[in-house]
Backbone as JSON Lines, residues from 0, in Angstrom:
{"i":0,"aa":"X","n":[0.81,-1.19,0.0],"ca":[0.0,0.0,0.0],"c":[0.86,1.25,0.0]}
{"i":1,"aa":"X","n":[2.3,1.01,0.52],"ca":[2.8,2.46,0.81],"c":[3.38,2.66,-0.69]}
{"i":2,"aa":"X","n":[3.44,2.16,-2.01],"ca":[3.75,2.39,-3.17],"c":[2.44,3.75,-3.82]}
{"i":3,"aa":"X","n":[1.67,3.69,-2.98],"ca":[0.56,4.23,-3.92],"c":[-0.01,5.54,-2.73]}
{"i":4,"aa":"X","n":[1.01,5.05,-1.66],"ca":[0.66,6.56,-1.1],"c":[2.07,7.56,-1.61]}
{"i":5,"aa":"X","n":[3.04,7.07,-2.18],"ca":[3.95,7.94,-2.53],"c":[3.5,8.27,-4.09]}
{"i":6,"aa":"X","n":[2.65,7.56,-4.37],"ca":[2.54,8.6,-6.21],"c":[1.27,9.35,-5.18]}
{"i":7,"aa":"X","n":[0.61,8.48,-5.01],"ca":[-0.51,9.85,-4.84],"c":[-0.41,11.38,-3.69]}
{"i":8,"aa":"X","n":[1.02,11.48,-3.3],"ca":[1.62,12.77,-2.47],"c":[2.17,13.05,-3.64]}
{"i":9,"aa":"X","n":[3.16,12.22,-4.63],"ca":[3.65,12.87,-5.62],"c":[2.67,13.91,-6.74]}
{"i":10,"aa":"X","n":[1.24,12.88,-6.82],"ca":[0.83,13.81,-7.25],"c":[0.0,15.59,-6.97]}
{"i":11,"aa":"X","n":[-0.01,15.13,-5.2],"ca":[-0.55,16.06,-5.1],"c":[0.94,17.24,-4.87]}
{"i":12,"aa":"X","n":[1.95,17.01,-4.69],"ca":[3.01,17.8,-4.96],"c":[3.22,18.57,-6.25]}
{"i":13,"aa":"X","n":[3.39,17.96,-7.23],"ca":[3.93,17.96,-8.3],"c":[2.19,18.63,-9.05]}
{"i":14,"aa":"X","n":[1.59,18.71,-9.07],"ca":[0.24,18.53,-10.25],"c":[-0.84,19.46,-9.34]}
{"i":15,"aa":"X","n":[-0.42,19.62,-7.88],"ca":[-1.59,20.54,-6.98],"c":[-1.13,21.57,-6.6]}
{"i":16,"aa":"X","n":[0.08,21.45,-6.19],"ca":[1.15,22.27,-5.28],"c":[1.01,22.25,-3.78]}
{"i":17,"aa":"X","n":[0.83,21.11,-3.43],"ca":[0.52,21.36,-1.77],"c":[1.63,21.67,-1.03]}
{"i":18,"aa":"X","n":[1.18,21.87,0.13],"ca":[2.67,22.54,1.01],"c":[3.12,21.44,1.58]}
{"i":19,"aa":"X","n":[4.53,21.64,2.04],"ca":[5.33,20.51,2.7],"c":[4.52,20.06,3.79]}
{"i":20,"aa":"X","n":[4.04,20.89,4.45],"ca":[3.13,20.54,5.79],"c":[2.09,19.91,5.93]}
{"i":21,"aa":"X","n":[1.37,20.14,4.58],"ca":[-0.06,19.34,4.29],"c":[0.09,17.56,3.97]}
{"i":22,"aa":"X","n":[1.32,17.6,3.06],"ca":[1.95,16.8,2.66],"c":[2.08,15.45,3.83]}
{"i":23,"aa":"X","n":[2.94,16.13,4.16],"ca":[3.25,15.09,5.97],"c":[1.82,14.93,6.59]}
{"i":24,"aa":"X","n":[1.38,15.56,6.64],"ca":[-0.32,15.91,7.3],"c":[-1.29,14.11,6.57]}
{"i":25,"aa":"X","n":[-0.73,14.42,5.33],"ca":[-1.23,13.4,4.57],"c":[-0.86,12.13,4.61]}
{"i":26,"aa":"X","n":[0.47,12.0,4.42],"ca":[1.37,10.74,4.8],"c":[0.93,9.97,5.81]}
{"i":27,"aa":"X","n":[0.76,10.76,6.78],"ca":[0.34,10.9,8.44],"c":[-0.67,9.97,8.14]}
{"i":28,"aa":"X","n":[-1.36,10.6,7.88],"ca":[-2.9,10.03,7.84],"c":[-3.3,8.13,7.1]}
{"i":29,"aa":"X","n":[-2.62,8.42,6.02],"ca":[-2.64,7.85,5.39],"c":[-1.96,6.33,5.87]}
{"i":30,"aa":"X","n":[-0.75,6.31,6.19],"ca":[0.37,5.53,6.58],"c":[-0.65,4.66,8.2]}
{"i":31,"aa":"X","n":[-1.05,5.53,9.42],"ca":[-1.96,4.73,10.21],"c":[-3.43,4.51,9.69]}
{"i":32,"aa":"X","n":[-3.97,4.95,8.72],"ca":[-5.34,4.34,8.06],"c":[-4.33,2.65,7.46]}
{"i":33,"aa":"X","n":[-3.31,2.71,6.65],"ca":[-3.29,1.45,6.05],"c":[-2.73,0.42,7.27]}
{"i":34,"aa":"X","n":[-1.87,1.37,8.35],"ca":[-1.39,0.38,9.14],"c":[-2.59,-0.42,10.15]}
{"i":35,"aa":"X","n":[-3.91,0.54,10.11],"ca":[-4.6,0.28,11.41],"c":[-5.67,-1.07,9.88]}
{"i":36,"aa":"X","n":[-6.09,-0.66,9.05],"ca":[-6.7,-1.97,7.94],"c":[-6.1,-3.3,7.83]}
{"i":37,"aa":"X","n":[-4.58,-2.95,7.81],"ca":[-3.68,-4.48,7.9],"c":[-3.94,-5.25,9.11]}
{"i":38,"aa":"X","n":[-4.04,-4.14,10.29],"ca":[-3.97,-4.73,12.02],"c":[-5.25,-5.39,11.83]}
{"i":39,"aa":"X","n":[-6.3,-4.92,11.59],"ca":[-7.78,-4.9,11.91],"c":[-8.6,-5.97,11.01]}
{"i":40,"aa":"X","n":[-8.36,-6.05,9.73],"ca":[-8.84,-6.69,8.93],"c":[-8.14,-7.5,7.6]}
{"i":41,"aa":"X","n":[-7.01,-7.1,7.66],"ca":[-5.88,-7.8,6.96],"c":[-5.75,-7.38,5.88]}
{"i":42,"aa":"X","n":[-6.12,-6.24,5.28],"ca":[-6.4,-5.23,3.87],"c":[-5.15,-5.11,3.45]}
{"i":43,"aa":"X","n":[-4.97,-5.54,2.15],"ca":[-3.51,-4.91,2.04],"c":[-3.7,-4.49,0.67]}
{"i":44,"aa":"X","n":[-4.56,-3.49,0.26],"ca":[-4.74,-3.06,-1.15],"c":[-5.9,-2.18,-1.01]}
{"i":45,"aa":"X","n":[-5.71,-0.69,-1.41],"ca":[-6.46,0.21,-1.09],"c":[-7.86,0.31,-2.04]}
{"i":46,"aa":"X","n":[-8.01,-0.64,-2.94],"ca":[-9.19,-0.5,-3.51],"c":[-10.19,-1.77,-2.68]}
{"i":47,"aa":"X","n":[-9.51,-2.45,-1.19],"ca":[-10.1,-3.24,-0.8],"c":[-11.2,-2.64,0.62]}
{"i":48,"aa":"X","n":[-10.78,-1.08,0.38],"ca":[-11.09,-0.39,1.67],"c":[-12.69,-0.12,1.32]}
{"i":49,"aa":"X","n":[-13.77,-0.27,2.37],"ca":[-14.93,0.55,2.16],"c":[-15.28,1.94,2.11]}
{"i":50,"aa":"X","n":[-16.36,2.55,2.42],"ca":[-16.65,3.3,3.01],"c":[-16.63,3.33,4.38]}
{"i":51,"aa":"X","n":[-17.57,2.16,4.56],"ca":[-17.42,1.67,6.44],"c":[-16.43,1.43,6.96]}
{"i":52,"aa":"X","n":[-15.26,1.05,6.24],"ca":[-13.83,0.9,6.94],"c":[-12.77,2.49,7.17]}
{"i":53,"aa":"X","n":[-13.34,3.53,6.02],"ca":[-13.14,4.36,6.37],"c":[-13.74,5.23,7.73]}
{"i":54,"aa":"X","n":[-15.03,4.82,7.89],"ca":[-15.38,5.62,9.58],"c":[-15.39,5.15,10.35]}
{"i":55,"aa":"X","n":[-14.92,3.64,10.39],"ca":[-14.37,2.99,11.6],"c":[-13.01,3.62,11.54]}
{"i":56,"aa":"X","n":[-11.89,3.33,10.83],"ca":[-10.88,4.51,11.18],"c":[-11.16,5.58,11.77]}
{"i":57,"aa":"X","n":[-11.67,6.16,11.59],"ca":[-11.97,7.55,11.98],"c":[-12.55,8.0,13.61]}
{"i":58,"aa":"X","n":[-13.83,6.55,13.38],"ca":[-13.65,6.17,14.97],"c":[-12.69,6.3,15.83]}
{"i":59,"aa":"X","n":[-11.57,5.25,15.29],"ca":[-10.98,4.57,16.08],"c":[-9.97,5.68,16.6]}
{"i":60,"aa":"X","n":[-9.96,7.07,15.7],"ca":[-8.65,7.78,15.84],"c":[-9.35,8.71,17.16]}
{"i":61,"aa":"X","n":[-10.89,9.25,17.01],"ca":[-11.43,9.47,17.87],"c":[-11.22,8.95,19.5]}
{"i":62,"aa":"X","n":[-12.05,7.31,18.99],"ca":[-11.73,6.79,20.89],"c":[-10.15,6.88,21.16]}
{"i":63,"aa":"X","n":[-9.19,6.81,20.4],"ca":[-7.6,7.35,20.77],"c":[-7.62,8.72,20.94]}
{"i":64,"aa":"X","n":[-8.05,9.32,21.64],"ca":[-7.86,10.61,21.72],"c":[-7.84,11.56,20.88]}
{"i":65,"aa":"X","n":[-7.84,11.69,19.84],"ca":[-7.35,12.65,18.84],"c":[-8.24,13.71,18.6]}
{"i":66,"aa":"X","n":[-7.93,15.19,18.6],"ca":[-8.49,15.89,18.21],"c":[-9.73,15.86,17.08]}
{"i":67,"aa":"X","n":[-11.33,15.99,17.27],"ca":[-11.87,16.41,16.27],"c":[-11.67,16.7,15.01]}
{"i":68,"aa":"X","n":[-10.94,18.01,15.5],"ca":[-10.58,19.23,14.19],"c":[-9.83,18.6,13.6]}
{"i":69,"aa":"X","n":[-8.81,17.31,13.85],"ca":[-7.87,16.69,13.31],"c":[-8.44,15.54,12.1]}
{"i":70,"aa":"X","n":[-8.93,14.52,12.76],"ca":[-9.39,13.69,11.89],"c":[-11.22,14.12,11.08]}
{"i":71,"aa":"X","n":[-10.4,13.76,9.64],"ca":[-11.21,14.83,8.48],"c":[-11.12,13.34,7.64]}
């Protein structure tokens, strides 16, 4: 999975112009969504993700504490 989070920062680098900060912001995100799908359900290919697996993440970043304003 982490092959396809580096084109898709590349592209938002290269083709959007995002900032270095958003960038990492993204990685971030991205890197514990695939690590917490592998832990959780054994996903190892991002077209295997739902919708529902996306707001259980999102949950999950929640009951871990995480800022609201953070997880988007």
């Amino acid at each position: 999975m982490d092959k396809y989070v580096s084109v898709f920062l590349d592209y938002l680098h290269y083709e959007r112009g995002f900032s270095d900060s958003t960038l990492a912001a993204y990685r971030s995100d991205l890197v514990k969504l695939s690590a917490f799908m592998q832990w959780e359900d054994g996903v190892s290919h991002w077209d295997q993700l739902s919708k529902r697996d996306i707001l259980r993440f999102m949950a999950w970043q929640l009951d871990s504490g995480q800022a609201k304003a953070t997880v988007a």
